[in-house]
Structure formats: C-alpha cells, structure tokens
C-alpha positions in Angstrom: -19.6 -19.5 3.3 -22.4 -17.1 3.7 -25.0 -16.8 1.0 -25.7 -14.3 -1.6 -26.7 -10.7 -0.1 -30.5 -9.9 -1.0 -30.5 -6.5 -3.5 -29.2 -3.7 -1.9 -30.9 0.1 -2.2 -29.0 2.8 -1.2 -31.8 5.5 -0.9 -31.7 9.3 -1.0 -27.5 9.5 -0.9 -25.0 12.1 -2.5 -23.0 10.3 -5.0 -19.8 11.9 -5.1 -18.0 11.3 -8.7 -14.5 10.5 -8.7 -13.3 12.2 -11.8 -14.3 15.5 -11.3 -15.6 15.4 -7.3 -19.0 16.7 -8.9 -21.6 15.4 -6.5 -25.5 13.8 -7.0 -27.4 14.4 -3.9 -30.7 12.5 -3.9 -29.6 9.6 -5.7 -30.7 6.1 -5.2 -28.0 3.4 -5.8 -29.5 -0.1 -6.6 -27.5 -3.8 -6.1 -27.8 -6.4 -7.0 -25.7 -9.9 -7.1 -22.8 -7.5 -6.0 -23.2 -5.4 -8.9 -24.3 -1.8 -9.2 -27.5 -1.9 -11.8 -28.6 1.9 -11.2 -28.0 4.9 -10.0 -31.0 7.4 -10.2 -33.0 9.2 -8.4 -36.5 7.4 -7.7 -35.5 4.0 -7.9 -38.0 1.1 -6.4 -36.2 -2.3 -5.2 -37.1 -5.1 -5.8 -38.9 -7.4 -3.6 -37.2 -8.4 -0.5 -34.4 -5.7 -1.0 -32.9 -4.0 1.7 -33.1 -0.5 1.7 -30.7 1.7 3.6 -31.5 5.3 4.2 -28.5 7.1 3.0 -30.2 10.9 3.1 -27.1 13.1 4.5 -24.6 10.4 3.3 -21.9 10.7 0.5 -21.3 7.5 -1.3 -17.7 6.9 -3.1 -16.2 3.9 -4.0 -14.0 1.4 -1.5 -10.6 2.5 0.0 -8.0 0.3 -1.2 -4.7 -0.2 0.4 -1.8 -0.8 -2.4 0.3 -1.6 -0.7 -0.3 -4.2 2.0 0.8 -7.8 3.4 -2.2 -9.4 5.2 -1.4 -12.7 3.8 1.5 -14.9 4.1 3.2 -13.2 7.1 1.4 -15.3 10.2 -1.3 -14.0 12.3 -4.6 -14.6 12.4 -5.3 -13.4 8.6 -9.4 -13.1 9.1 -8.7 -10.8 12.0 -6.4 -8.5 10.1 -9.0 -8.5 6.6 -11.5 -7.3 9.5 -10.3 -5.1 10.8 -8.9 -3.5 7.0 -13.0 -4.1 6.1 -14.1 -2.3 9.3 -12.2 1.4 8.4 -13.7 1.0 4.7 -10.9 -1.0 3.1 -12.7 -3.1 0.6 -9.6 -3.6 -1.5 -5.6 -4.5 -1.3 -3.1 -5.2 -3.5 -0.9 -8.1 -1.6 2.7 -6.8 -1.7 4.7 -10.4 -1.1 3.3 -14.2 -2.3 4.7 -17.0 -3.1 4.1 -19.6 -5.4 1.7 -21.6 -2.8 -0.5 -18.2 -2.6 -0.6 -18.6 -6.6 -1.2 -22.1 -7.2 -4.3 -21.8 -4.5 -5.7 -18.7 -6.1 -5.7 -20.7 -9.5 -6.9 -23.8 -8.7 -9.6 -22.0 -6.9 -8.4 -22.9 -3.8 -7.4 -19.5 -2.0 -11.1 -18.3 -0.5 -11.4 -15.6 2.2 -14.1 -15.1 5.2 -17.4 -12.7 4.2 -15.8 -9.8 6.0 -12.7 -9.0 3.8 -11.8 -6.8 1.9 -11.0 -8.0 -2.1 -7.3 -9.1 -3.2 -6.9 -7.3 -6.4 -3.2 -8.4 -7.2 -0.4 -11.0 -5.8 3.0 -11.6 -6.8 5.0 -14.4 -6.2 8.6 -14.6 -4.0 10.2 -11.3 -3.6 13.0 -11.2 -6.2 16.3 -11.2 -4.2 19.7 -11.8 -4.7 19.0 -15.4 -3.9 16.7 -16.0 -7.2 18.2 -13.4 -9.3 22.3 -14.0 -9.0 22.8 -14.5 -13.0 21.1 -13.0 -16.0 19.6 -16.6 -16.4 18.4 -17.5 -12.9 16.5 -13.5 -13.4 14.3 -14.3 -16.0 13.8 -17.6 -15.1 12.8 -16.8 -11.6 10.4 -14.0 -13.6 9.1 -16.8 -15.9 8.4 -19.2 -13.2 6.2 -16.5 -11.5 4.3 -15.6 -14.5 3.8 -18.9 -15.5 2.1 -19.5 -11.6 -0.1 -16.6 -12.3 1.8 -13.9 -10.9 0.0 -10.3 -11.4 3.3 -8.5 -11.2 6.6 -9.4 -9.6 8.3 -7.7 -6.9 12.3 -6.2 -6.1 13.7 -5.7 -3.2 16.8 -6.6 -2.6 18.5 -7.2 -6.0 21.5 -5.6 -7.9 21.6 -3.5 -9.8 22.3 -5.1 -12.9 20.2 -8.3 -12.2 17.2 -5.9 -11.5 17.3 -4.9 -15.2 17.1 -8.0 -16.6 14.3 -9.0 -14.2 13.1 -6.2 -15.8 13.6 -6.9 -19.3 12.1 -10.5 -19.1 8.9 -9.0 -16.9 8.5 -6.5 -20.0 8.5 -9.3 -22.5 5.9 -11.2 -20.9 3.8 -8.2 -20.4 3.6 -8.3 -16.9 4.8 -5.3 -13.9 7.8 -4.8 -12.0 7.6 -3.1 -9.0 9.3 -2.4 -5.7 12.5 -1.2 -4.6 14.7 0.7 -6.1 19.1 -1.5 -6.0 21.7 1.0 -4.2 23.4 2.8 -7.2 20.3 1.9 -10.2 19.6 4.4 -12.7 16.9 5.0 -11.7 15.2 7.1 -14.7 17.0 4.4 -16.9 14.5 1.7 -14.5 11.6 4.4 -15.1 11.7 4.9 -19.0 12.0 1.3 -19.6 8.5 0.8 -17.9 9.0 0.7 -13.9 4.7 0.2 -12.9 6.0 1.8 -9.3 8.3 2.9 -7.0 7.2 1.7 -3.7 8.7 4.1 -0.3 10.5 6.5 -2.3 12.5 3.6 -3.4 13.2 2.1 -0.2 16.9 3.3 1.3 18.7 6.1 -0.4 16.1 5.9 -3.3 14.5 8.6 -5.0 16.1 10.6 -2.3 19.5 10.4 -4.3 18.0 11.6 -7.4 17.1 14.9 -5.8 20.4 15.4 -4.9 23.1 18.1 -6.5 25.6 15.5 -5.8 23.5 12.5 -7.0 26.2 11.0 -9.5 28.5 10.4 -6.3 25.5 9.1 -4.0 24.0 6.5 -6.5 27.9 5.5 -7.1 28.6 5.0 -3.3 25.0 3.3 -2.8 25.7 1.5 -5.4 28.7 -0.3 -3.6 27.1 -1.1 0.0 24.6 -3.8 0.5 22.2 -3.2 3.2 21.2 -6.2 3.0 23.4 -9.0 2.6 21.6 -12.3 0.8 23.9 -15.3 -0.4 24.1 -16.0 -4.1 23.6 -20.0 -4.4 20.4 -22.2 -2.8 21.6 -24.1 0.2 19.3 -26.6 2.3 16.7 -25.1 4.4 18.3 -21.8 2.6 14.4 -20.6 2.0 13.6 -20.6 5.8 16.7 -18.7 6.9 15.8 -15.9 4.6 12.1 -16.0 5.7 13.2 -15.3 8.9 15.6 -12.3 7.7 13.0 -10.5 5.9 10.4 -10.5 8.9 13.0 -8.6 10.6 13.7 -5.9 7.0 10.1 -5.8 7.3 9.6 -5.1 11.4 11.8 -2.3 10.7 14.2 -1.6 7.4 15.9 0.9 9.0 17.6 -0.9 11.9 20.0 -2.6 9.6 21.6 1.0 8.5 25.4 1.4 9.4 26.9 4.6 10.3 28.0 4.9 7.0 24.4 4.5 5.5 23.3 7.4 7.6 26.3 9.4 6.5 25.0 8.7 2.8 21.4 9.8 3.5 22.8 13.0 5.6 24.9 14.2 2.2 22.1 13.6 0.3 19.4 15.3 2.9 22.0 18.2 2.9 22.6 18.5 -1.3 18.4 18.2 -1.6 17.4 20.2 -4.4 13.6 21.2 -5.6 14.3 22.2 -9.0 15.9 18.6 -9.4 13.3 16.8 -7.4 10.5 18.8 -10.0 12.5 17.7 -13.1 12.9 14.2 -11.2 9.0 14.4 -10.8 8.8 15.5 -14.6 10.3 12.1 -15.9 8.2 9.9 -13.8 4.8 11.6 -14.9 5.6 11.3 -18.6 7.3 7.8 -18.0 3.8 7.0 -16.2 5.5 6.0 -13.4 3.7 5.4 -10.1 4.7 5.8 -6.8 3.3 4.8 -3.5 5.0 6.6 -0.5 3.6 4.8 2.3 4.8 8.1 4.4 3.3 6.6 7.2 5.8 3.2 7.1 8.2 5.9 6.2 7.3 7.4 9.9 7.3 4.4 11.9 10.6 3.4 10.3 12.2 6.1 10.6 11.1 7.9 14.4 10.6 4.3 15.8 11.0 5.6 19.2 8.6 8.5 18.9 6.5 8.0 21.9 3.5 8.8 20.4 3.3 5.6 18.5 3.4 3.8 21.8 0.5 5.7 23.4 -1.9 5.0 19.9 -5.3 3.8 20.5 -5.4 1.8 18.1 -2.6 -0.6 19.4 -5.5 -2.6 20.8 -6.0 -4.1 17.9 -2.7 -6.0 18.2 -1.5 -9.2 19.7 0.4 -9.0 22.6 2.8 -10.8 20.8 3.4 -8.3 18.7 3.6 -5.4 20.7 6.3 -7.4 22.4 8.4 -7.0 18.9 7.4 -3.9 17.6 8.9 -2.2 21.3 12.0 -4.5 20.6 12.9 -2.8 17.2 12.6 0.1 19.6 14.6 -0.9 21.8 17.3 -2.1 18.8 16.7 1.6 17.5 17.7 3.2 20.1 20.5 1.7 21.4 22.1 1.1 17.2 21.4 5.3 16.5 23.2 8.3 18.3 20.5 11.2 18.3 22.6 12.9 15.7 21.9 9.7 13.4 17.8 9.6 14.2 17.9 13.7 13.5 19.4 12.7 10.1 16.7 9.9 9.7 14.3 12.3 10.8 15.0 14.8 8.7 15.4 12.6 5.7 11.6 11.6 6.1 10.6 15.3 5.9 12.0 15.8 3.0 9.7 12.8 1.8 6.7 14.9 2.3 8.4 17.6 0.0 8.4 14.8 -2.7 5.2 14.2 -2.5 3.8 17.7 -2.6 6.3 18.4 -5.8 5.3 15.0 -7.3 1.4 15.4 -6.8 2.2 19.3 -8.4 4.2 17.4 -11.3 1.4 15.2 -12.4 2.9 12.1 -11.2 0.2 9.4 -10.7 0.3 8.0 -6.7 -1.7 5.5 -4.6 -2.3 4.8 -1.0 -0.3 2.5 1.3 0.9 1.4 4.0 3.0 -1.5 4.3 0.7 -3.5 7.4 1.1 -6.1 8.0 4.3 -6.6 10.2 5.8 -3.2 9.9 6.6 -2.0 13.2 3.4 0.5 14.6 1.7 0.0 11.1 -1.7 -1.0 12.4 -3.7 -2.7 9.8 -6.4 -0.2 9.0 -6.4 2.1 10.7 -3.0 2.5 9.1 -4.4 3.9 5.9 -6.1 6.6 8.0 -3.0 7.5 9.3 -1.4 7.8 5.8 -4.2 9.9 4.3 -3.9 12.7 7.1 0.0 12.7 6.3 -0.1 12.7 2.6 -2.6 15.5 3.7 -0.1 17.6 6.1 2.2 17.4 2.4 -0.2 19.3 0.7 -2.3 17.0 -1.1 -5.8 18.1 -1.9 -8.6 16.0 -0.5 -10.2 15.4 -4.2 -6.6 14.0 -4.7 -6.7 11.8 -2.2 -10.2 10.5 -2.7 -9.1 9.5 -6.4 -6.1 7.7 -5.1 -7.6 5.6 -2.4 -10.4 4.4 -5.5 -10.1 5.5 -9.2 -6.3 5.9 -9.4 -6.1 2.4 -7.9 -8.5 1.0 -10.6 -6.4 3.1 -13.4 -3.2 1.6 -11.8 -4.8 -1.4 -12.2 -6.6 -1.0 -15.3 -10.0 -2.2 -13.8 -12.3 1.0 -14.5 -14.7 -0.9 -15.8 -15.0 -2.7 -12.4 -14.2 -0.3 -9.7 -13.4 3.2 -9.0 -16.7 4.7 -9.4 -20.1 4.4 -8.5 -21.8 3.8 -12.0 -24.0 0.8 -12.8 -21.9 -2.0 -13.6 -19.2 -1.4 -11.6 -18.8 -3.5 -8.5 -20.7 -2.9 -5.4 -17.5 -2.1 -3.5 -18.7 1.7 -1.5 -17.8 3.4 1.3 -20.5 5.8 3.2 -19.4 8.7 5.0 -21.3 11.6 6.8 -18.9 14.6 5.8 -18.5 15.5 1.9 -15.1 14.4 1.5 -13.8 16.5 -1.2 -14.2 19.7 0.8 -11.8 18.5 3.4 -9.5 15.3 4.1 -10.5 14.4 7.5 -13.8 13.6 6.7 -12.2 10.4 4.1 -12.1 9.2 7.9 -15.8 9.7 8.7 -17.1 6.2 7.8 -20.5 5.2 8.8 -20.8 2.2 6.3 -19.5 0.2 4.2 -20.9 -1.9 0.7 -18.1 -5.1 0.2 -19.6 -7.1 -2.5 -22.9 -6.2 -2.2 -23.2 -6.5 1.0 -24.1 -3.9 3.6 -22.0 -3.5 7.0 -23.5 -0.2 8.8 -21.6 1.5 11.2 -22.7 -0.6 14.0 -21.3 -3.6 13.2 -18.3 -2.0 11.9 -17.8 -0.8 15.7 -18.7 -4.4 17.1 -16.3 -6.0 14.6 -13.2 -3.7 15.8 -14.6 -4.0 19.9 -14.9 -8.0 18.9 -11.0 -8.3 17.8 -9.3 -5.2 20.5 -11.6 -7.9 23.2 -9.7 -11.0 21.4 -6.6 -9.1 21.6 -6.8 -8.6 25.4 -7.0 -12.1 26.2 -4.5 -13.5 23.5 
C-alpha cells in the first residue's frame, strides 16, 4: 500500500461553493493527512508540501456515482475503480453486496488499490423472491443484513406484499430500503412509509404508471405479471443459478419484456399525464423521497441497438469479452422487438426526461448514476459523463447538477460534515476543472485534476491511467 501523501496546497484556485454556486477566486486550499485544514487566501505549506498551481482552476468537491456496481460482478475491479478515479469519480455508493463484501469490510479485510475512488455504502444480497417468500423469511433476510453491517438493503425483484414488510423491518432497525419498485406496489404508500430512493424510475412500469390517467388499471395488471420469474424455496446450488440470471437482468432488463409488457408501458406512455406526474413529484419531495434516474442506463436499455453506442470512443476501455455480450443483448434485442415495440420503448424513455425536469421543478431531491458495471454500453466512468449531459438535455440547471454529483450525495447520505464541500475538515476528496461549472454543464466534464484522499492526480496521469487500461484492453 502506498504511503501517506505529503500536505497538499492547492494555490491561487476559485472555490466554487456548493450551496449557493457562490465562488472564491484566489483561494489557497491546504491538506493535510487527507483532510482539508484551510481554505484562505495566502496560505504557506508546510515544509515538504506540494503545491499545485491552481490559478484559472475551479475547485468542487468529488463526483460520486450513486449508483454503481464495480465490485462483486467479475472483472478486473482495480481497472474499473481507475478508470471511475480518472473522469473525477472519487466516490460510489455499491448498489449489490453480499454478505462476503460485509464481513471483509468489517473485519477490515475489504482494502482497495491507491487509485480508487471511496465506497461510501454497500448492501448485502439483493432482496428477491428467493429470500423474501414469507413475512418471516423478509425480515429475517433484512435482520441478517443489518446484523452483517449492511448500510441499506436493496429490492428488486420482490412482491408486492413481501416488499412492505421488508420494509417495515428495515424501518425498525433504522436502516434504508431502496431500489425497485414490485409490479402493482402502491407506490406513494412505499414513499410515505420512508422509501430512501427510487432507483430507474422504478425499474419496469414504475413511476411511469403513477403518471398515468389510467394508473389504477396499470399498477393492477403490473401487479399480476412477473418479469422476472425467481422460485420461492432454496434448492442446492440454488444461489449460483440465480447469479447467473441476474447478470443477464443486469446486461440488459429490458430483454426479458413480453409483448404484453410492451403493451402495458404503451397504455401507460399514451395515458401520460403532467399535472399527475407534478402532484406524483409533490408527494415524493415532501415524503423526502430520492430518486436516481440513471437516464443514461435507461438509454442503453432501452435503444440497445442504437448505433451510436457501438461507434463510442470510449468502448476502448472494455474487454473484448465484454463487447462480445454487450453486441449479443443487441443482437437478442433486435431479433425479441418488432420496431413498433422499440418505438414504444423509445418513447417511454422520453417521457423519463419529462420526469426529471417536472421532478427537479417539484423539489424532489436526486443524485447521479449510472448502473456500470455490467449494464450493457454503460462504460464505467465515462458513464457519469454521459448521464450528466442527459439529465442536462431534461432541463436540469448546471448548479443542479454540481450539487447532485457532491452535496446532495453527502445529504443523501448524511455525511456533510465529511464531504460535499470544500471547507476545512471535510475530506480532501476535489475535482479540478478549467471552465466554471455552474455557468454551463459541459464544463462538469472539463477535468484537469483530481484530490482522492489527499492525494493529487493531475491531468497527466489521469490521461496515462485511461491510455494504460484502453492499451490493456487491446491485448486482453
């Protein structure tokens, strides 16, 4: 492991404040120990510092990704925490555990190469049918979690009524549920009880539904398909054979839509309504609950074949290996979809970007994600870049965005007094960028440097470390 960074000054930068966008130009920021100890102007290191000159650069805190799967899903892990360090990702909240992740993480066993970004929050097993079939086996599954150390747990493909006492018994031991949203779930009900966030709009029919005029008779014929069809009782080897099926719900979610799914997300793309969707967005902002959209998984998912995605630069960052799968879910989607059926899909995800804007206008609090790694074209990264520009093109203000890439994430996870600013004692998680980024969104993108624990990665090596792994990558 490498040793502690020497202090850190940050000399002559703009320190661009979070809360209000108000910015400091001048300023020095000193580090030490990984720690912000001052931010003024005039500031003298101490001995042996290293001093960056930061004239013409705004400083803000890290990017964090909420929603993201580096670990647990295969790969070479340091690669993909790389390459998330190298476009200014210096936190991530890990979306899927198990109790191995938690046990390591408590024991002190779970470390990570210098060049990663932070792990702010894991959960344990996603909560499926298989560990939730009874009332019991719910909260016990729920227990078992918390008592590993879980930081929330997780639903995705539940019923119904089992994801409400899942619910109940997260509640009672004061820790978040988050995810998915079951086909047919109140889903205000799931929000005033104290839902931490809707992930994707839900996932499926979703929030979509609830902006429907005809949403009693969508939940109620959601509510009676399964899209995804998990057996109720542990068999042998049971474990592994659902492993496998959620790699492919996570290559792409959408491929496992019958005809009769797309009918249900047609009705309900036809019967969308903005006043409901506002009074929707009304409940979730006094219910304070948070939603990440992940518009760009939405995307991939949804025009798989778009030939755009295939043509992306920053595909040489991937394996071979995984290129090979990602063009098979294409393949699968193009062949299981008439091009009446993608149109639908397609215009389903537009209406996505209406929720947003009307959310955003409503108050409702949202964070940054984007569902790498695994998700078919979601390139880890670069990814995040992708998803600001499109939670951009809905009409989210780039002050907006800045907070929910840093503070909202610390407020989500009620860390202010560690991250989301650049103050003295907060951590010395920063992103440096050459364009003031609350005067327009594309320059969130503009990264020429990047602060991870007190440590100082200038835009060259930033470069070499994305040239080092797209080189790897060609000879995998």
């Amino acid at each position: 492991m490498p040793g502690r960074p020497p202090a850190l000054l940050l000399s002559g930068a703009t320190v661009v404040d979070t809360r209000d966008g108000s910015h400091r130009p001048g300023t020095d920021v000193l580090i030490q120990d990984g720690v912000i100890t001052a931010v003024a102007r005039g500031l003298t290191p101490p001995g042996g510092a290293e001093t960056v000159d930061a004239r013409g650069h705004y400083v803000v805190p890290g990017y964090n990704d909420m929603h993201a799967h580096p670990l647990g899903r295969g790969g070479d892990v340091a690669a993909t925490l790389a390459l998330m360090l190298a476009h200014g990702i210096t936190g991530y909240r890990q979306m899927s555990g198990d109790l191995g992740l938690l046990h390591a993480r408590a024991s002190g066993r779970l470390t990570f190469p210098e060049a990663s970004p932070a792990l702010l929050a894991l959960p344990g097993p996603l909560l499926t049918t298989l560990n939730t079939a009874t009332p019991e086996q719910a909260a016990a599954t729920v227990r078992e979690q918390v008592e590993a150390g879980a930081d929330f747990v997780k639903s995705v493909a539940m019923t119904k009524e089992r994801f409400f006492d899942a619910q109940a018994e997260a509640l009672r031991l004061g820790v978040p549920i988050v995810g998915h949203l079951p086909g047919g779930l109140d889903v205000l009900k799931a929000s005033r009880l104290g839902m931490k966030s809707i992930e994707h709009f839900g996932s499926g029919l979703g929030v979509l539904a609830c902006c429907s005029t005809d949403e009693h008779a969508l939940r109620q014929a959601a509510g009676e398909r399964r899209r995804l069809s998990l057996p109720k009782i542990r068999l042998p080897f049971m474990d592994k054979a659902v492993a496998a099926l959620m790699r492919r719900v996570v290559l792409n979610p959408v491929n496992l839509n019958a005809p009769e799914d797309i009918a249900l997300v047609e009705h309900a793309v036809r019967t969308y309504d903005e006043d409901r969707t506002r009074a929707l967005a009304g409940h979730f902002a006094a219910d304070g609950t948070w939603h990440v959209p992940t518009l760009i998984r939405q995307k991939t998912s949804k025009l798989c074949d778009d030939p755009a995605f295939a043509a992306d630069p920053d595909l040489r960052y991937m394996a071979p290996a995984t290129l090979k799968t990602w063009n098979g879910a294409v393949a699968r989607f193009r062949k299981r979809f008439t091009a009446g059926q993608r149109a639908v899909l397609a215009a389903s995800h537009r209406r996505e970007y209406d929720m947003a804007r009307i959310f955003d206008e409503a108050g409702v609090r949202m964070l940054v994600g984007t569902d790498s790694s695994g998700a078919v074209w979601v390139v880890p990264g670069a990814a995040l870049h992708d998803e600001i520009d499109l939670l951009a093109e809905a009409g989210i203000a780039p002050l907006t965005l800045l907070r929910m890439l840093t503070l909202h994430a610390a407020r989500f996870l009620g860390t202010t007094d560690s991250m989301g600013t650049v103050e003295e004692g907060r951590n010395a998680d920063l992103v440096l960028l050459d364009a003031d980024p609350v005067t327009d969104a594309a320059h969130l993108h503009r990264v020429v440097g990047v602060v991870r624990a007190g440590r100082h990665h200038p835009e060259a090596a930033l470069t070499a470390m994305k040239d080092r792994l797209a080189t790897t990558r060609r000879v995998d």
